[in-house]
VEXDREN-2710 file (C-alpha; in Angstrom, 1 decimal):
% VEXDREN-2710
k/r/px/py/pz
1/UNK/-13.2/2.2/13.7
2/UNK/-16.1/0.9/15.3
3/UNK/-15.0/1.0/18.5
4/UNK/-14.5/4.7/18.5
5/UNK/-18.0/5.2/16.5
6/UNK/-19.9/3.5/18.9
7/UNK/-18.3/5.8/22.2
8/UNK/-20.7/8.4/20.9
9/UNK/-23.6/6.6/21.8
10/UNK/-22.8/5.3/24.9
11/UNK/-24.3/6.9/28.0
12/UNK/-21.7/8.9/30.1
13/UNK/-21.2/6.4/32.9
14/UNK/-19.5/4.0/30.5
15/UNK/-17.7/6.4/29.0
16/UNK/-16.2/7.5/32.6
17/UNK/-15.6/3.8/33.2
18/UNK/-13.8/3.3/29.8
19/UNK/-11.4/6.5/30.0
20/UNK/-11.0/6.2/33.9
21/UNK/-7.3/6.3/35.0
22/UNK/-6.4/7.8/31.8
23/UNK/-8.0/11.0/30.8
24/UNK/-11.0/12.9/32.6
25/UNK/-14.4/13.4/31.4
26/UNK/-13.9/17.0/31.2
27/UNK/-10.9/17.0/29.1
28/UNK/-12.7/14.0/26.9
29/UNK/-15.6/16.3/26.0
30/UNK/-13.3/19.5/25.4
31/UNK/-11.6/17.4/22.6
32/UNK/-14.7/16.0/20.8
33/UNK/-15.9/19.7/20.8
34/UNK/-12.5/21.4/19.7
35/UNK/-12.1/18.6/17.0
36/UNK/-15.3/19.9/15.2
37/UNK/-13.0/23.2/14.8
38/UNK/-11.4/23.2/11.3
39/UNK/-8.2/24.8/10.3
40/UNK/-7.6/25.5/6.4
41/UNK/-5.7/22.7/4.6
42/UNK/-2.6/22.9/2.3
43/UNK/-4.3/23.8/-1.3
44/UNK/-7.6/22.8/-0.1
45/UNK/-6.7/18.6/0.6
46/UNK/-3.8/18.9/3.0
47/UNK/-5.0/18.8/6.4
48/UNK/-3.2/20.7/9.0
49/UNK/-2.7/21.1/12.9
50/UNK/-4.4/23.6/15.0
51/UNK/-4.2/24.5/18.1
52/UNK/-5.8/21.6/19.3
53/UNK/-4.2/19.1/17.4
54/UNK/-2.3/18.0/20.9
55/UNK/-5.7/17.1/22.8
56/UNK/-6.8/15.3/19.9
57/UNK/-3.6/13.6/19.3
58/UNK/-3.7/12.5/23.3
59/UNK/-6.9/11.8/23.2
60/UNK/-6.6/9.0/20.8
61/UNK/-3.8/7.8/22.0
62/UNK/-5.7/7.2/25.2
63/UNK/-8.6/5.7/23.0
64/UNK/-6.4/3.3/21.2
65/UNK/-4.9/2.1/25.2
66/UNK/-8.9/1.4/25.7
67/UNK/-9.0/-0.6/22.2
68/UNK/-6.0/-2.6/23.0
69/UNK/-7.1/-3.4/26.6
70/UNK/-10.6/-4.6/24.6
71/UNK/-8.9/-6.4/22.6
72/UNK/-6.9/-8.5/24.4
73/UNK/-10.3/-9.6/26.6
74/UNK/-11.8/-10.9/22.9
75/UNK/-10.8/-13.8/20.9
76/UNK/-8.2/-13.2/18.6
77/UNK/-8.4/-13.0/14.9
78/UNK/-12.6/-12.4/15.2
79/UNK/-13.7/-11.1/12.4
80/UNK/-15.5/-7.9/11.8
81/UNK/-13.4/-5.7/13.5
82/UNK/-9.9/-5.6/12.1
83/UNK/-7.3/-2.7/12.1
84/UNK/-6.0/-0.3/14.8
85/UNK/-4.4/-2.8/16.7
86/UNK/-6.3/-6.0/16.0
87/UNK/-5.4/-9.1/13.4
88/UNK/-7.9/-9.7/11.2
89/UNK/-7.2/-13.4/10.8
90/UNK/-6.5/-16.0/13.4
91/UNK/-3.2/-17.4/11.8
92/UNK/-0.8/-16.4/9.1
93/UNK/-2.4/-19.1/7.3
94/UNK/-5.5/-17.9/7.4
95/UNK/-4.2/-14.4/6.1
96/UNK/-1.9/-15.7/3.8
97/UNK/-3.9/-16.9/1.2
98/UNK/-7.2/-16.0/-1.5
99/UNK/-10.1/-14.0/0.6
100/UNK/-13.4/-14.0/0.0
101/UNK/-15.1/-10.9/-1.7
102/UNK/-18.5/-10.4/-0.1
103/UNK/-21.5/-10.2/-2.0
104/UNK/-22.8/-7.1/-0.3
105/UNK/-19.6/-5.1/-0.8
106/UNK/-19.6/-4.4/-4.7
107/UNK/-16.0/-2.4/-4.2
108/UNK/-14.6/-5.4/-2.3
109/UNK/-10.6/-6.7/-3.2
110/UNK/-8.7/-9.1/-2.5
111/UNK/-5.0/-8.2/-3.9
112/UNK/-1.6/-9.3/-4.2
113/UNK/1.6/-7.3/-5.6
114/UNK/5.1/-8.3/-5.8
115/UNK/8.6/-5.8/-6.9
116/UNK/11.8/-6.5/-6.7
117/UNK/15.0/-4.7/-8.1
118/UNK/19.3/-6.0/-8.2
119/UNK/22.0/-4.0/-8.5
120/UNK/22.8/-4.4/-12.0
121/UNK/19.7/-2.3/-12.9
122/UNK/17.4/-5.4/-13.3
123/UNK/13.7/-4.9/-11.7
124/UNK/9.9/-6.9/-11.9
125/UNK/7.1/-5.4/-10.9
126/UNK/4.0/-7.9/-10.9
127/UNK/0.5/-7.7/-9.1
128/UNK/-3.2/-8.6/-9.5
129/UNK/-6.2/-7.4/-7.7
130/UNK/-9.0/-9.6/-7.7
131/UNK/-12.6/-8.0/-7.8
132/UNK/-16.3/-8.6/-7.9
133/UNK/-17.6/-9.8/-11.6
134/UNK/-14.8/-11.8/-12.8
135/UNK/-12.4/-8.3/-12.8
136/UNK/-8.6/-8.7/-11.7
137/UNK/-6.6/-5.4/-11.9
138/UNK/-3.2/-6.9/-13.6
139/UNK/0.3/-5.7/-14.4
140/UNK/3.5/-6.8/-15.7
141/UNK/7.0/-5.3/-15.9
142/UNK/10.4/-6.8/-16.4
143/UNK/12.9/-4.6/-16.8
144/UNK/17.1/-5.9/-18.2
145/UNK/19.1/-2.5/-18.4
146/UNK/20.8/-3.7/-21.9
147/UNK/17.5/-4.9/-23.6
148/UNK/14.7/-2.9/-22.7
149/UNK/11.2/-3.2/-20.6
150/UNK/8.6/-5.8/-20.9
151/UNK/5.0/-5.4/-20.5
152/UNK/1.5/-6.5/-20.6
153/UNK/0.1/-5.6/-24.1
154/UNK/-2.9/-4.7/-22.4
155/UNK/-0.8/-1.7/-20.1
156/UNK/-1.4/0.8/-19.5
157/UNK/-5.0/-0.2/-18.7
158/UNK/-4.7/-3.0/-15.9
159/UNK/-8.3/-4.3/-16.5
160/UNK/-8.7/-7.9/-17.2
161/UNK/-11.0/-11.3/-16.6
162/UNK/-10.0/-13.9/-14.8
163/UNK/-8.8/-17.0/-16.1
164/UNK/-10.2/-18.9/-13.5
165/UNK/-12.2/-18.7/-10.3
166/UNK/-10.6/-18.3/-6.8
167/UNK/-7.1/-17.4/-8.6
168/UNK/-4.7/-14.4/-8.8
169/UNK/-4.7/-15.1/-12.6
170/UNK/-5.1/-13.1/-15.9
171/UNK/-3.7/-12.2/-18.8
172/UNK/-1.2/-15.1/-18.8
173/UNK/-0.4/-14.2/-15.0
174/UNK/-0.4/-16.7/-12.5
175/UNK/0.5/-15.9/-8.7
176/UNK/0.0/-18.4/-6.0
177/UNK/1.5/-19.4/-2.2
178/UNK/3.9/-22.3/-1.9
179/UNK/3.5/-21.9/2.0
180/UNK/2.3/-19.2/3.7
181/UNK/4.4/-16.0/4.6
182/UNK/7.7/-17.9/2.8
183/UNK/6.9/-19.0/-0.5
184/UNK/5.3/-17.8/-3.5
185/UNK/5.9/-18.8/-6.9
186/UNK/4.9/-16.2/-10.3
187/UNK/4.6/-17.7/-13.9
188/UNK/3.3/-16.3/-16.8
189/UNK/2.9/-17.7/-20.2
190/UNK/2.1/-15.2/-23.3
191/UNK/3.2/-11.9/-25.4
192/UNK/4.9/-9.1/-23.9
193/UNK/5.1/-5.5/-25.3
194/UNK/9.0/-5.1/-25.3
195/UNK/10.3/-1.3/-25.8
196/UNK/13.5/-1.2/-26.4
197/UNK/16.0/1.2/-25.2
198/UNK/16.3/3.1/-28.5
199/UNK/12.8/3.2/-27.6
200/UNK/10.9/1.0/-31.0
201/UNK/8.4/-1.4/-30.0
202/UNK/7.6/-4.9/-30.6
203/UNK/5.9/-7.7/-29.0
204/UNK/7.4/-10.9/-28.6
205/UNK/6.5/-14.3/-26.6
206/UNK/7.6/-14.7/-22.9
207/UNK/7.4/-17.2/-20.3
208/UNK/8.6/-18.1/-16.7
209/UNK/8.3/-19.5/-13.5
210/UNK/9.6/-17.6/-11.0
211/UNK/9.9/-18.4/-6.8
212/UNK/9.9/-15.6/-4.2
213/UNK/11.9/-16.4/-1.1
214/UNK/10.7/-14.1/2.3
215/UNK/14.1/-12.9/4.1
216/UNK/11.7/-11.0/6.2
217/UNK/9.3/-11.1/8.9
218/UNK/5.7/-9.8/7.4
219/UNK/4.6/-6.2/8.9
220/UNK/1.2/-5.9/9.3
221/UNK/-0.2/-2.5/9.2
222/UNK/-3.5/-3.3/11.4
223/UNK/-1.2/-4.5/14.3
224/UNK/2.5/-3.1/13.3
225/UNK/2.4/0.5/12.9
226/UNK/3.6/3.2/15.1
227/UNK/0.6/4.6/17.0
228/UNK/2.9/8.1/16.7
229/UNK/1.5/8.3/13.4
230/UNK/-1.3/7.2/13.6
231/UNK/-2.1/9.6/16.4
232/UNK/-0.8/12.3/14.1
233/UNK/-2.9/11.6/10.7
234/UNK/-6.3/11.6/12.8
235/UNK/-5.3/14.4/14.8
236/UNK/-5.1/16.6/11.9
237/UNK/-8.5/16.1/10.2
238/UNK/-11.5/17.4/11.5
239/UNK/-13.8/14.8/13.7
240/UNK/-17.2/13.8/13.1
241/UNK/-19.5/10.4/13.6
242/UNK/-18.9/10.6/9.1
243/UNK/-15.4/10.7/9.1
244/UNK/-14.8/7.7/11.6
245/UNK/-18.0/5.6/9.8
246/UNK/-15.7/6.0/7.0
247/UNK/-12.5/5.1/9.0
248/UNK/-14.8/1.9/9.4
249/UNK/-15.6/1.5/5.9
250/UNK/-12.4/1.9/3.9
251/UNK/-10.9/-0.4/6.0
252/UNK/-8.6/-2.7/4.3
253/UNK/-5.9/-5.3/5.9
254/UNK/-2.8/-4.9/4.3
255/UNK/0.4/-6.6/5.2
256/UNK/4.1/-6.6/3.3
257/UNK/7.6/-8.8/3.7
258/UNK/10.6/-8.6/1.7
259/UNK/11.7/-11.2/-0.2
260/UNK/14.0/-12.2/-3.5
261/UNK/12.5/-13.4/-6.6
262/UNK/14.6/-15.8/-9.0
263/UNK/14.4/-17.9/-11.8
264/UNK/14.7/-17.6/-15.6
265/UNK/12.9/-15.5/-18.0
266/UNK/12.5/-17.1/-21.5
267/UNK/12.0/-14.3/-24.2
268/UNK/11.0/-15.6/-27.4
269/UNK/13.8/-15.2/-30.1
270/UNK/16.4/-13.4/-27.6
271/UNK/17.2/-16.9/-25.2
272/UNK/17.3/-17.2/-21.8
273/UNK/17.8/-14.2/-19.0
274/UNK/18.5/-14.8/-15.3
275/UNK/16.6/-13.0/-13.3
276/UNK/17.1/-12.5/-9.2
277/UNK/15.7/-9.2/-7.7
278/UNK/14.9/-7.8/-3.9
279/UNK/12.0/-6.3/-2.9
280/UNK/8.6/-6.2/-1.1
281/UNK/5.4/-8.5/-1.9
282/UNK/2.0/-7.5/-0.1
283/UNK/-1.3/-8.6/0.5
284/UNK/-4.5/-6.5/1.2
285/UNK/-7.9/-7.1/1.5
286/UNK/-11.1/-5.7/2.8
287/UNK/-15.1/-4.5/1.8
288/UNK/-13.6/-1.2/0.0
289/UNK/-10.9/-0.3/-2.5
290/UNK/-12.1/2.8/-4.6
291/UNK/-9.5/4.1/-6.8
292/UNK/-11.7/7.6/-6.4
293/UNK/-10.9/7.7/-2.7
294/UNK/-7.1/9.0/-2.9
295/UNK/-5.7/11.9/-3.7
296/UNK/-2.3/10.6/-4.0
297/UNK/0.4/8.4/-2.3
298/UNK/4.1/8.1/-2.5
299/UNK/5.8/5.2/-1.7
300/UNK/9.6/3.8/-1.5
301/UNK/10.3/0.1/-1.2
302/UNK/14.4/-0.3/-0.4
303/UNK/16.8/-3.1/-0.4
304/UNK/20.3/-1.7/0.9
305/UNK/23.4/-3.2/0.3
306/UNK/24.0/-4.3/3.8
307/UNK/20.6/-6.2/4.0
308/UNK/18.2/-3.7/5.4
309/UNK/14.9/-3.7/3.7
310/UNK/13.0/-0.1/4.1
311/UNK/9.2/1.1/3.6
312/UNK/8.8/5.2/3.5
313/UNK/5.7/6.7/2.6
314/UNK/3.1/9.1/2.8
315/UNK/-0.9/8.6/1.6
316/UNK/-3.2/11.2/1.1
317/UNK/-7.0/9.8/0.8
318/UNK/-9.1/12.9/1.9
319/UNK/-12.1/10.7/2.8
320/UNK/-9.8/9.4/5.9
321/UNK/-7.0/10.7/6.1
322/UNK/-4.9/13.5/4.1
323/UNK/-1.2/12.6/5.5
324/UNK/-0.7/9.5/7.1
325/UNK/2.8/8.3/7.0
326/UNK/4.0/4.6/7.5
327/UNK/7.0/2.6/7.0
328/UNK/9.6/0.4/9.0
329/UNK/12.9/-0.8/8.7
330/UNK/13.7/-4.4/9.1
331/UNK/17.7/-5.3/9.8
332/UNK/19.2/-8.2/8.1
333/UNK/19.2/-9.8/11.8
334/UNK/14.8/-9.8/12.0
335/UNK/15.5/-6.6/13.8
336/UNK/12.2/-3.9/13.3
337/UNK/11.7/-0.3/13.7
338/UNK/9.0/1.4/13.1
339/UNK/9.0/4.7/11.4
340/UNK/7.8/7.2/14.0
341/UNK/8.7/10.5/12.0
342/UNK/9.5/11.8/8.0
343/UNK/9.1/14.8/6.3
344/UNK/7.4/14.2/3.4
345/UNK/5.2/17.0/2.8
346/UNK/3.2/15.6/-0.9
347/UNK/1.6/18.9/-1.6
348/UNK/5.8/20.0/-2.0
349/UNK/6.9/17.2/-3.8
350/UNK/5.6/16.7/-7.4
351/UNK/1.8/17.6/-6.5
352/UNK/2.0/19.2/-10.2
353/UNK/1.7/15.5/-11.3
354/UNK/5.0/15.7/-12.8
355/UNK/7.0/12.9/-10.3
356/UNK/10.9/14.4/-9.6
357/UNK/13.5/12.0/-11.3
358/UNK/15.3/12.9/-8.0
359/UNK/14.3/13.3/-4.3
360/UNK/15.5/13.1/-1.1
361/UNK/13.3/11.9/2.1
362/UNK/14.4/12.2/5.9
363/UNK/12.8/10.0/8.5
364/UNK/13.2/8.3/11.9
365/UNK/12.9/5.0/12.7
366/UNK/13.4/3.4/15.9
367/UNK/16.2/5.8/17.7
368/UNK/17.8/6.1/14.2
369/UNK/17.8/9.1/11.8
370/UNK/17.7/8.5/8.2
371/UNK/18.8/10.2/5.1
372/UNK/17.5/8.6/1.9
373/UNK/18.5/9.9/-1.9
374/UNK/16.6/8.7/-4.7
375/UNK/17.6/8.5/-8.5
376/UNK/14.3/7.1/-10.9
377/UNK/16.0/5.0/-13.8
378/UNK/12.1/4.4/-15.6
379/UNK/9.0/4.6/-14.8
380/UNK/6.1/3.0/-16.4
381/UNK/3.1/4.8/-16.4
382/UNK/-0.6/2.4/-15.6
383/UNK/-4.2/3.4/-14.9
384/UNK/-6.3/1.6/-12.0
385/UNK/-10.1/1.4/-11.8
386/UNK/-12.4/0.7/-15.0
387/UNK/-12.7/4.8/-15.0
388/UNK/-8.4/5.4/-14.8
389/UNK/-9.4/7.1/-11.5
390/UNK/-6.1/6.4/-10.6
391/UNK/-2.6/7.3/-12.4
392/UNK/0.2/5.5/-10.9
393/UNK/4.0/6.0/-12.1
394/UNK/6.2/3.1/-11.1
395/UNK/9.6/4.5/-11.2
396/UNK/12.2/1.9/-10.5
397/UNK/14.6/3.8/-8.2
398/UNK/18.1/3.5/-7.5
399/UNK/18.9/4.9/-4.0
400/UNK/21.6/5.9/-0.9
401/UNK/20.2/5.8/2.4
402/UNK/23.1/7.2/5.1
403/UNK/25.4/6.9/2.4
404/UNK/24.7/3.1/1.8
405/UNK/23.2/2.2/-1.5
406/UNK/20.3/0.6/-2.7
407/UNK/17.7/0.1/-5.2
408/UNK/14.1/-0.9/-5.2
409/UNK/10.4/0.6/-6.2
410/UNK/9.4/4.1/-5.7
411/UNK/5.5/3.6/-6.9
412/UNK/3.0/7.8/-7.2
413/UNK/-0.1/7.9/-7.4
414/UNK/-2.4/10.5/-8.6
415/UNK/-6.0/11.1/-8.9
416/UNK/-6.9/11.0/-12.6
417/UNK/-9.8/12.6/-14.1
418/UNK/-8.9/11.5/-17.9
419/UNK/-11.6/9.0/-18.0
420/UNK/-11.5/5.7/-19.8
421/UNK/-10.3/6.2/-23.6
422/UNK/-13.2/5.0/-26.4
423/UNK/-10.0/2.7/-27.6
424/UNK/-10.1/0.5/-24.6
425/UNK/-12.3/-2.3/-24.0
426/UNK/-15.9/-0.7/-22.0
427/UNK/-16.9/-0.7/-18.4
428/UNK/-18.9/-3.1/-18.1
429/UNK/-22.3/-1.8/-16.6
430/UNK/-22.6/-4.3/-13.7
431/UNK/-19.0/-3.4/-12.5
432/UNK/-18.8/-1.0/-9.6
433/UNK/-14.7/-1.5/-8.9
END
């Protein structure tokens, strides 16, 4: 946001020159002023609209018009000053593979996750998020509805070193690109915690090597969004130079595609299983992931029977924004629309921290209404951050959306204030992430 940050200190004349044709200085002014006026939030996090949410809205809108004509005067892909309508790489390439943590952001990432669900009740959930010191953030889950769930040993904590530098690897997990925005291929090599649908425990060996397809375009959330709601989360919250410094600072690129994940999973003692699941993979990056930060987020990842592939979410991170809502639909043709509407209200749907087993979500997308039921078959409970700030239920989902079904990931998260437990391995002192 350091576009908008640095409108505050320019003298009037340029300001008149930048908003010129679009919105007066008068009416500018009037807006920064009102936005200083706050209204009281949905049990004290939700932010709400007040009367002048529509000039705020507006005025952004207009701002954002001013960032894309900026934009499109600069050099593509420069670095520095991604999000809100600029790439932050100049090829899919250059995205689409391991970023560089910088030394002088200690909370930097640099993270990779990958779901996928079938029909038959099958689903994988895999992801590591490499940090500063040697720390990548790591889960595991392979779910076969007649045998049971397999996961790391070391769940729910997702703390782990890396196995090597410059590598989405640990704890047996390897995840690396075949060719950019198509190809990705997943191994793993090591014991599993296998719980058993009678529920008893044991841990057996497991291996694979597994290849994830894209059927997809990617949709990239700095560029790809609808500026509807974008326009919408800011104009709730009230506006000051902090609150856009730390627009600015918790920055993070984050991109997804669907794709299908095959291959075979070899369980030690139990044979061979075939495993071939739909869902999403992303990518993010950026100076600041702090698991502190958010409040909460709920998020659903479909693959419908007829091809579609769906994101539909809310996030609630107080230090930004308290309700920003994104998503897309993507046809089987390559087809996109963005979500430009949903009702998801979080502070009305499980904000007791106990998650529904069922749910129901409307949304627009496009010109297209949609109506999406939701059924949770498990969900595996993890913990993210060296402190657990974060509880995060991954509740493999069976779903209808306009009467055509589907299945996929529903992944909640909740601030957690638990701490670390004595009986997991330390926080290091040097670690910040």
């Amino acid at each position: 946001m350091e576009w908008l940050t640095s409108l505050v200190d320019l003298p009037a004349e340029t300001l008149v020159k930048y908003l010129a044709g679009t919105v007066g200085v008068a009416l500018f002014g009037s807006a920064v002023a009102f936005a200083l006026i706050p209204s009281p939030p949905k049990i004290g996090v939700y932010s709400q609209p007040n009367k002048w949410y529509y000039l705020k809205y507006w005025t952004f809108f207009l701002l954002l018009k001013v960032r894309q004509r900026q934009n499109s005067r600069r050099a593509k892909g420069e670095r520095g000053d991604a999000g809100y309508g600029k790439r932050s790489r100049n090829s899919v390439e250059d995205m689409d593979r391991i970023q560089e943590l910088p030394k002088e952001h200690p909370k930097a990432v640099d993270a990779v996750y990958f779901n996928g669900g079938s029909k038959d009740g099958c689903y994988f959930v895999g992801a590591t998020a490499r940090r500063h010191d040697n720390l990548i953030q790591t889960l595991l889950y392979i779910r076969f509805p007649d045998f049971g769930l397999l996961e790391m040993p070391s769940l729910p904590d997702t703390c782990l070193l890396g196995e090597k530098p410059l590598s989405y690897a640990a704890g047996g997990l390897h995840i690396e690109v075949v060719e950019p925005m198509k190809h990705w291929r997943l191994s793993f090599k090591g014991l599993m915690r296998l719980i058993r649908c009678d529920g008893s425990r044991e841990e057996v060996p497991v291996s694979f090597k597994l290849d994830w397809l894209a059927y997809t375009p990617h949709f990239d959330f700095d560029t790809d969004l609808d500026q509807s709601i974008l326009c919408d989360a800011i104009a709730r919250e009230v506006w000051s130079r902090e609150r856009f410094e730390d627009l600015k600072l918790a920055h993070q690129t984050h991109y997804e595609q669907f794709g299908e994940i095959s291959g075979v999973i070899d369980i030690g003692g139990y044979g061979d299983r075939k495993l071939q699941v739909q869902g999403v993979r992303d990518h993010s990056y950026g100076n600041l992931r702090d698991w502190g930060d958010l409040h909460r987020y709920a998020i659903q990842y479909i693959h419908l029977d007829d091809g579609k592939a769906i994101c539909i979410g809310s996030i609630c991170m107080p230090r930004t924004m308290t309700r920003l809502i994104i998503g897309y639909v993507f046809h089987p043709s390559g087809q996109l629309e963005r979500v430009k509407s949903c009702d998801i209200n979080l502070h009305e749907l499980g904000e007791d921290g106990n998650d529904p087993t069922d749910f129901v979500i409307n949304f627009i997308a496009g010109n297209t209404k949609y109506h999406l039921e939701g059924l949770v078959l498990d969900r595996p409970i993890f913990y993210m951050g060296w402190d657990w700030e974060s509880r995060i239920h991954e509740r493999m989902c069976t779903y209808k959306v306009n009467n055509i079904p589907g299945w996929g990931i529903s992944e909640w998260c909740y601030r957690n204030y638990t701490g670390r437990p004595n009986t997991f391995k330390p926080k290091p002192d040097k670690t910040d992430a």
